[in-house]
C-alpha positions as CSV (number, residue, x, y, z in Angstrom):
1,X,-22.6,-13.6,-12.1
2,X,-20.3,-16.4,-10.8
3,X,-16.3,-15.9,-11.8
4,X,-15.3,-18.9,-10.2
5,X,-12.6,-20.1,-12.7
6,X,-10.3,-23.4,-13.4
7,X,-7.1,-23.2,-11.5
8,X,-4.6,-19.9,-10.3
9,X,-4.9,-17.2,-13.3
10,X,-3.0,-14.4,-13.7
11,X,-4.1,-11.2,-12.5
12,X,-4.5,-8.8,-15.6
13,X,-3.4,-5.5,-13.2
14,X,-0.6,-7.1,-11.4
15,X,0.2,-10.1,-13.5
16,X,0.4,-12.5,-10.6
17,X,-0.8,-15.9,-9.8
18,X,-4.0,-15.6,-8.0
19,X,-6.0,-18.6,-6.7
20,X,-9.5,-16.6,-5.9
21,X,-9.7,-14.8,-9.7
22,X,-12.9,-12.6,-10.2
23,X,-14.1,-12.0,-13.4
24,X,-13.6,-7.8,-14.0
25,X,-14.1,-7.7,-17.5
26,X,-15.2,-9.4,-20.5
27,X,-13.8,-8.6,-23.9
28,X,-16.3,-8.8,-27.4
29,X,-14.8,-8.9,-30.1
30,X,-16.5,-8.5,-33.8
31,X,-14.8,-11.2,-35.4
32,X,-12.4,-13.8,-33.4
33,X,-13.0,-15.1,-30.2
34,X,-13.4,-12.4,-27.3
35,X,-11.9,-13.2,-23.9
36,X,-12.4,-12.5,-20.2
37,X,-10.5,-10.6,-17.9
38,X,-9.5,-11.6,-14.3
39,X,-7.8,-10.2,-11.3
40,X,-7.1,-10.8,-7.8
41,X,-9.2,-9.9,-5.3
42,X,-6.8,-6.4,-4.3
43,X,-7.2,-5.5,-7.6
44,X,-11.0,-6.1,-8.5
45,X,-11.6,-4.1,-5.8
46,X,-9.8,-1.3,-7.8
47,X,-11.5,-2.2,-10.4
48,X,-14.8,-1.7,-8.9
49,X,-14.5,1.5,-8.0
50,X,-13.8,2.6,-12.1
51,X,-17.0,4.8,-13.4
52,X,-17.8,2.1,-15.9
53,X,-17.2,-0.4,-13.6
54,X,-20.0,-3.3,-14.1
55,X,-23.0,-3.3,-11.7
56,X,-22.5,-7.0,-11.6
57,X,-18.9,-6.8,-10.2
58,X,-19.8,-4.7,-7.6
59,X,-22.4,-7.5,-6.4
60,X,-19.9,-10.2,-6.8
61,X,-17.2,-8.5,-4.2
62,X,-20.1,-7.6,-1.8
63,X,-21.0,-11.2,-2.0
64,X,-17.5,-12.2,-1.1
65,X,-17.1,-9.8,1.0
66,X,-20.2,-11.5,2.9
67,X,-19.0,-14.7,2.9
68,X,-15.3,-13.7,4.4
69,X,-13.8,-11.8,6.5
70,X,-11.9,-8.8,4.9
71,X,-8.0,-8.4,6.1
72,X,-6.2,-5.2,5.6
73,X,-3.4,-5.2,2.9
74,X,-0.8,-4.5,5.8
75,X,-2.5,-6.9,8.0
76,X,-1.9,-9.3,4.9
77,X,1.3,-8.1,4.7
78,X,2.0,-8.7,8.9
79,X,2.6,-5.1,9.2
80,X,-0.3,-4.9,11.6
81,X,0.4,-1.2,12.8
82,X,0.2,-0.1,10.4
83,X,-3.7,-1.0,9.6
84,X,-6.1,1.7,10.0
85,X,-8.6,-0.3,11.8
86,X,-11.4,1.3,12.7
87,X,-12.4,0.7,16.8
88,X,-14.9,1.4,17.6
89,X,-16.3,0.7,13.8
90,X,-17.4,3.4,12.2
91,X,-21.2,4.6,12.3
92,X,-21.8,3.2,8.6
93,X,-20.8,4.8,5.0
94,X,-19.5,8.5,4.7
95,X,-22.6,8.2,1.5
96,X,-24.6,6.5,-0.5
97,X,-22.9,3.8,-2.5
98,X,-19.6,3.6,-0.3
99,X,-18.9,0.4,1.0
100,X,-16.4,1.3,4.3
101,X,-14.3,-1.7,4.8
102,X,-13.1,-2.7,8.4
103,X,-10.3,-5.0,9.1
104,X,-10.8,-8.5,11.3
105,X,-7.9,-9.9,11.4
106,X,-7.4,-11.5,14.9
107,X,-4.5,-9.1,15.8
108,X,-6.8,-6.2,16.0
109,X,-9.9,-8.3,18.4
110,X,-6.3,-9.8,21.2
111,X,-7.6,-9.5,25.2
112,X,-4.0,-8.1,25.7
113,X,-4.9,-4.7,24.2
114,X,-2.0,-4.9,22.0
């Protein structure tokens, strides 16, 4: 399911503009028009890891995840210490159906050793 949407949407956790929205939800209503639900990326993570969580979400965020590299909030943030990257990366998932995310920003991959 593609959730590519028109434009910066509000997140529906956080409430902030978000230019990459992903579609978390979608709203039926019985009479009336129903409605979708987007997020930021940070959140539909969250999102994602809710029991009734839609199969489909999960695929969506592995797909992005695929197609860029995934940054640590406090890398985001440029509180680089603080990121609990993984080196050497892990051996793989703790179990089945955990995805174990490892940071790439650049600051963690520098010749310095820093």
């Amino acid at each position: 399911m593609n959730s590519a949407a028109r434009g910066p949407l509000p997140c529906c956790r956080c409430e902030r503009l978000t230019d990459r929205p992903v579609l978390v939800g979608v709203v039926e209503s019985g009479s009336g028009p129903g409605g979708m639900l987007y997020a930021c990326p940070d959140h539909a993570r969250w999102f994602a890891t809710l029991p009734h969580a839609p199969q489909w979400l999960r695929d969506e965020l592995h797909a992005r995840q695929a197609a860029e590299p995934y940054r640590s909030v406090s890398c985001r943030l440029g509180q680089h210490p603080a990121c609990r990257h993984a080196d050497p990366p892990d051996p793989g998932p703790p179990c089945d159906g955990v995805t174990v995310l490892t940071c790439t920003c650049p600051c963690h991959h520098r010749d310095d050793g820093a």
